[in-house]
Each structure stands twice: as C-alpha cells, then as structure tokens.
C-alpha positions as protocol buffer text, in pm:
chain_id: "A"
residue {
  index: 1
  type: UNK
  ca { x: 3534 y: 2897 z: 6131 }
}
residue {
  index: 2
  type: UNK
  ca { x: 3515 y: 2911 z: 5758 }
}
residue {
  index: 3
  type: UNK
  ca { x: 3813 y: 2831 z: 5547 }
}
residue {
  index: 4
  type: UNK
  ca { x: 4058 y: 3152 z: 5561 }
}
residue {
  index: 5
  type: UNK
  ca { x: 4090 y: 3347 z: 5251 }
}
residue {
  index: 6
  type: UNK
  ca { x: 4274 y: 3620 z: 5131 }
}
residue {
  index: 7
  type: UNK
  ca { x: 4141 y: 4021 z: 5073 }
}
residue {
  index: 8
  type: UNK
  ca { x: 4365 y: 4325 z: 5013 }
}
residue {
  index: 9
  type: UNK
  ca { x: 4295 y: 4586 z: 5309 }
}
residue {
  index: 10
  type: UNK
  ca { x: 4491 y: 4948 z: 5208 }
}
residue {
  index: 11
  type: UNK
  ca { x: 4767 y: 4794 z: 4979 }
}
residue {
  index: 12
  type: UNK
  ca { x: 4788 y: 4504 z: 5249 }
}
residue {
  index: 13
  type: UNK
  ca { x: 4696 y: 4135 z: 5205 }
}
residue {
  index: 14
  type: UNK
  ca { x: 4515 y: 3977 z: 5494 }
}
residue {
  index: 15
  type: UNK
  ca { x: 4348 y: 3632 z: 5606 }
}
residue {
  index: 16
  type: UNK
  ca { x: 4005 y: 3692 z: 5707 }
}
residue {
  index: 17
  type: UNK
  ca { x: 3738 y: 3383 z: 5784 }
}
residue {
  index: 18
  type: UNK
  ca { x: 3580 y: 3266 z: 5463 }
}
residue {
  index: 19
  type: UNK
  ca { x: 3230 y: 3360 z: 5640 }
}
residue {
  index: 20
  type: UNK
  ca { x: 3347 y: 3728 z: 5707 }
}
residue {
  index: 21
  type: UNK
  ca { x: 3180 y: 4021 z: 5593 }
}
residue {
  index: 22
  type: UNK
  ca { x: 3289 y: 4415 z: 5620 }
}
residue {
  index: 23
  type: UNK
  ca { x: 3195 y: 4494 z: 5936 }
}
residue {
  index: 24
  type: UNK
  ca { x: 3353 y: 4164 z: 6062 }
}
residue {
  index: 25
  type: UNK
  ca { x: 3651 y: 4282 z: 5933 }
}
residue {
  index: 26
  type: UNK
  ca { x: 3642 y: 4627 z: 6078 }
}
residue {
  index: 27
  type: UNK
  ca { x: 3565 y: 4487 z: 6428 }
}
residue {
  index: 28
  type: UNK
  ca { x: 3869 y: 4271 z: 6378 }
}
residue {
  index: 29
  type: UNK
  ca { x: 4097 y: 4578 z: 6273 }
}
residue {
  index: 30
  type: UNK
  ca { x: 3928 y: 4756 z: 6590 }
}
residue {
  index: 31
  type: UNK
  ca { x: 3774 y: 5032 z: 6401 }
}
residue {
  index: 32
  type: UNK
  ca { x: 3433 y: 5210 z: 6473 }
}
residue {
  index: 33
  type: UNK
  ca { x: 3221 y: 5149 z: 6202 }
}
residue {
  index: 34
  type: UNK
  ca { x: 3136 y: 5536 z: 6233 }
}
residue {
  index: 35
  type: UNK
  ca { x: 3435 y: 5665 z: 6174 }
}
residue {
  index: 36
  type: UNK
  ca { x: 3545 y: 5465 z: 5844 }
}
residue {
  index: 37
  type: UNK
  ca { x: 3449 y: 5506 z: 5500 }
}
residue {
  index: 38
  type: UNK
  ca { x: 3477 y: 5152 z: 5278 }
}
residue {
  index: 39
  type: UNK
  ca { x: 3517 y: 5109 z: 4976 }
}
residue {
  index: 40
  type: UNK
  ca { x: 3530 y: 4768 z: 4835 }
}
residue {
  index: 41
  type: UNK
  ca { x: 3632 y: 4688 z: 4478 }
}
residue {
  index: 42
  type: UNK
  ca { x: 3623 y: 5020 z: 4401 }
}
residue {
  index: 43
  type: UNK
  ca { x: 3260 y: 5051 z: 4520 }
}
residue {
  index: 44
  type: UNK
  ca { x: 3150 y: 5257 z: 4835 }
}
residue {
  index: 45
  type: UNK
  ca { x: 2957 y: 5051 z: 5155 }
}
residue {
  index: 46
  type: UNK
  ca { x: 2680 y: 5217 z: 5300 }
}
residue {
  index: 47
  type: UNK
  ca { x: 2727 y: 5187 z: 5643 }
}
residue {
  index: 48
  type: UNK
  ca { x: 2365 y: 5042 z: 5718 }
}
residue {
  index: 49
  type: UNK
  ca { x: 2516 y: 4731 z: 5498 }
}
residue {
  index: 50
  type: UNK
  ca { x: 2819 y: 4686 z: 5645 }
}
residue {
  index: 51
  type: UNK
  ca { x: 2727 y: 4350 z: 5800 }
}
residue {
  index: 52
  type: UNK
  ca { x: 2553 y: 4229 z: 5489 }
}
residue {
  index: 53
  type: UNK
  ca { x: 2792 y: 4247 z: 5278 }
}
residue {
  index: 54
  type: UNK
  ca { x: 3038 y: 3968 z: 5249 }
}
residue {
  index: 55
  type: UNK
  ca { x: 3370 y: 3981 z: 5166 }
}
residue {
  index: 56
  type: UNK
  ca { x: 3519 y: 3713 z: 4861 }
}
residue {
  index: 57
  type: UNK
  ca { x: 3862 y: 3626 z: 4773 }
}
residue {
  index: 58
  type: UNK
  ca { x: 4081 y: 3874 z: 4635 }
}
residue {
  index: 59
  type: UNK
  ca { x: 3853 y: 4159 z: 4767 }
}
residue {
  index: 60
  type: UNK
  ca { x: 4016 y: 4514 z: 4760 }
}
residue {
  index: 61
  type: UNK
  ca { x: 3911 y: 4695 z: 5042 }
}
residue {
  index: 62
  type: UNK
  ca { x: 4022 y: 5069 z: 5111 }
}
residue {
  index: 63
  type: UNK
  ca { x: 3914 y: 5178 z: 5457 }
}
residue {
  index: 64
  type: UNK
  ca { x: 3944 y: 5591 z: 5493 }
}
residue {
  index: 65
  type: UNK
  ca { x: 3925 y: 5609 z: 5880 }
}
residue {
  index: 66
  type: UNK
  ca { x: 3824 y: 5982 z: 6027 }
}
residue {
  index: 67
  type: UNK
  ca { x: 4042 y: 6128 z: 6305 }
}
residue {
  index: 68
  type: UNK
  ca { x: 3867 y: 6407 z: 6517 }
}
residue {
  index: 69
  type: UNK
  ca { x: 4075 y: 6677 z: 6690 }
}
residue {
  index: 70
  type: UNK
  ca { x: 4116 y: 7057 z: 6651 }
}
C-alpha cells in the first residue's frame, strides 16, 4: 500500500491509498461503475477511463449514483 492521502468524495474528506485511482475508489465505496457518473475536479470521467485515471491529493470528486425503480 501506497502512502494514504486525502480526496474530497460529495462534500466528504476521505483516505484513499496513494496508488488509487477512480474506479478503485468506487469499488471501495461499493458502487457499480455503471450506475455512477464522476466528476473529478470539476471535470467529467468517461467511464472507459475510470481505472486510468488516478486520483491526487486534495481531489474533489462528486459521484451522482443512478437509482432504478418505477
């Protein structure tokens, strides 16, 4: 494990492993990638880069997550 640092997730500050990147932290927050738009700094994630693209200190990360139902 990498040293811990810190990101903003929805108003919230976490530790995530220095080495993380976005779709390490939605597995960690148990979210299909599928059903979550990311936005990170302001900038939307396309989902086919979701495990390319790291995540640095102070990140803000806003995660829209889609409910079904009817």
């Amino acid at each position: 494990m990498n040293e811990a640092m810190t990101v903003t997730v929805n108003g919230e500050e976490r530790q995530v492993d220095g080495s993380s990147t976005v779709l390490d932290l939605l597995h960690s927050l148990a979210l299909d990638p599928r059903t979550v738009v990311v936005e990170v700094n302001r900038e939307i994630v396309r989902r086919p880069t979701l495990g390319n693209t790291p995540l640095r200190e102070g990140d803000q990360i806003e995660l829209v997550h889609f409910v079904g139902g009817g």
